[in-house]
N, C-alpha and C positions, 0 to 999 in steps of 0.2 A: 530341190534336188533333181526333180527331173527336166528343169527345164535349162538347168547347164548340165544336167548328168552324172551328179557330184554323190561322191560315196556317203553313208552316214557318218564315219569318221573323219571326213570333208566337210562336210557343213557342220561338226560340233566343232572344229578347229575353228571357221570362220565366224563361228557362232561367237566361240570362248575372246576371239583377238577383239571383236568389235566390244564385246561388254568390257577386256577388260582395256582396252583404249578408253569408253566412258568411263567409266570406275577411276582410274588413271587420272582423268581429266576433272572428276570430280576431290577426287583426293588433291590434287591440284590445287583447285580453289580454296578446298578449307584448308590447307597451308599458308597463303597467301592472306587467308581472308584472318588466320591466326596471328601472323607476323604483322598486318596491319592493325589489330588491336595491342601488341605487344609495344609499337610504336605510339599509338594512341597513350596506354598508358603510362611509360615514360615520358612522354609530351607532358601531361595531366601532373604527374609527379613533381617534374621538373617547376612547372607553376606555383602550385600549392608551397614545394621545397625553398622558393625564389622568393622572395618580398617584391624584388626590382621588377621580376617579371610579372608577379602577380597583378603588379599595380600597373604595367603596361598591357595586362588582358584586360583588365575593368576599362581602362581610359579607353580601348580600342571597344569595347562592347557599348561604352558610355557615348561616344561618338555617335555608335550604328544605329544607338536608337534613339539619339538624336536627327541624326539624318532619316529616319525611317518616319519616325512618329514627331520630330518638332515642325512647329512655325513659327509664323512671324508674330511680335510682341505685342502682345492687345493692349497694353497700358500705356498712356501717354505718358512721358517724363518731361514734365514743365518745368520753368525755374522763373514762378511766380510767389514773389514775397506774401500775399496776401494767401496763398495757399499754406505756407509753412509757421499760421500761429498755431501752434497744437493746442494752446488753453481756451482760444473762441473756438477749435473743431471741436474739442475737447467737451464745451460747454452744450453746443450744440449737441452731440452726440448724445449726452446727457439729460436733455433737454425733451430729443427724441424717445429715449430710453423711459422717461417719465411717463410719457402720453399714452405709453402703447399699453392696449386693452389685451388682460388677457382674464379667463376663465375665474373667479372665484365661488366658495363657498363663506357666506357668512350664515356663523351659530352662534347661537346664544348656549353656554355650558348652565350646569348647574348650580353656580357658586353666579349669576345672571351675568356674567363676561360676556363680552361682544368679540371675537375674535374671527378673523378673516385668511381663511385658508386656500393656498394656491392648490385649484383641483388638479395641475399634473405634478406636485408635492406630495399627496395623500393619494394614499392605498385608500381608506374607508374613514367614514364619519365617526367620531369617538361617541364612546357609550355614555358618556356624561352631555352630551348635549339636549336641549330641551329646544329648541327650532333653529333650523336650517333655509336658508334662502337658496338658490344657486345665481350668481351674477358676474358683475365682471368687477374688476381692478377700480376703474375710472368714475363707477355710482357712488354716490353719495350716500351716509347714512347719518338718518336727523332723527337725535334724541333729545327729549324732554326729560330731564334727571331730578328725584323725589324733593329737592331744592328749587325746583321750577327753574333749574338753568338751561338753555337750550346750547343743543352741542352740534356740527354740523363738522363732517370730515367725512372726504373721498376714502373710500376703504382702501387706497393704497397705503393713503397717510396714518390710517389708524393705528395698527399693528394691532394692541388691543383693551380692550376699556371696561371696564367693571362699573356695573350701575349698583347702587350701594343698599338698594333695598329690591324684594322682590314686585315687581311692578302687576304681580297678576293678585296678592295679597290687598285686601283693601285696608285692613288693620297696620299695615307697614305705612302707609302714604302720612304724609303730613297736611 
């Protein structure tokens, strides 16, 4: 005020035009910035309303992030006869599947069954067992049965086998 001179009813007029030019200019924006979400959601509308359109949003998004995140195809596509027997892949693959070693438990229950349990199958060892091993799939387990037969099977092949008399009883034995 005093370095133009200006009355106090002078600088609350130049006071009041500038805020309300901002204010003005503000009010401005959130109209604008109103009418561009008004737009947004008719756009949106219109999509979801539209089947045709819908499926030419996806194909256009399905594109973008193809273009964004693909490349180029890692698999060879051969066209060799000796690739396409599926019954020796087949064999093979089974073959595979046989060999592979994985974690067991073999118990012996109380009724003297031999039974061989896959340890990522089981929660806990059951209350009726009387000895426990921990092994793999692929061991072998050799029993001599109260007939003096001898029995020899990879515990995968087993499943499982009951020995017919209790082998720690000496009264049972023949």
């Amino acid at each position: 005020m005093s370095a133009f001179e200006f009355s106090s009813d002078q600088a609350d007029y130049i006071l009041a035009l500038r805020l309300s030019r901002l204010v003005g200019l503000e009010l401005q924006k959130i109209l604008d910035e109103i009418e561009e979400k008004k737009a947004q959601i008719a756009a949106l509308t219109e999509i979801i309303t539209n089947p045709a359109r819908r499926d030419e949003v996806i194909v256009e998004e399905m594109e973008e992030v193809k273009r964004k995140h693909g490349d180029a195809r890692r698999t060879e596509v051969v066209d060799n006869g000796e690739l396409g027997d599926l019954s020796s892949s087949f064999k093979q693959l089974m073959k595979a599947q046989d060999l592979k070693k994985e974690p067991v438990i073999c118990l012996i229950d109380n009724d003297y069954g031999v039974k061989v349990l896959y340890q990522s199958r089981i929660l806990n060892i059951p209350d009726e067992t009387i000895h426990y091993m921990y092994t793999n799939n692929q061991d072998k387990l050799i029993v001599i049965t109260d007939i003096g037969e001898l029995v020899v099977e990879r515990l995968k092949d087993l499943g499982s086998y009951t020995i017919k008399s209790n082998p720690l009883d000496p009264k049972e034995h023949r």
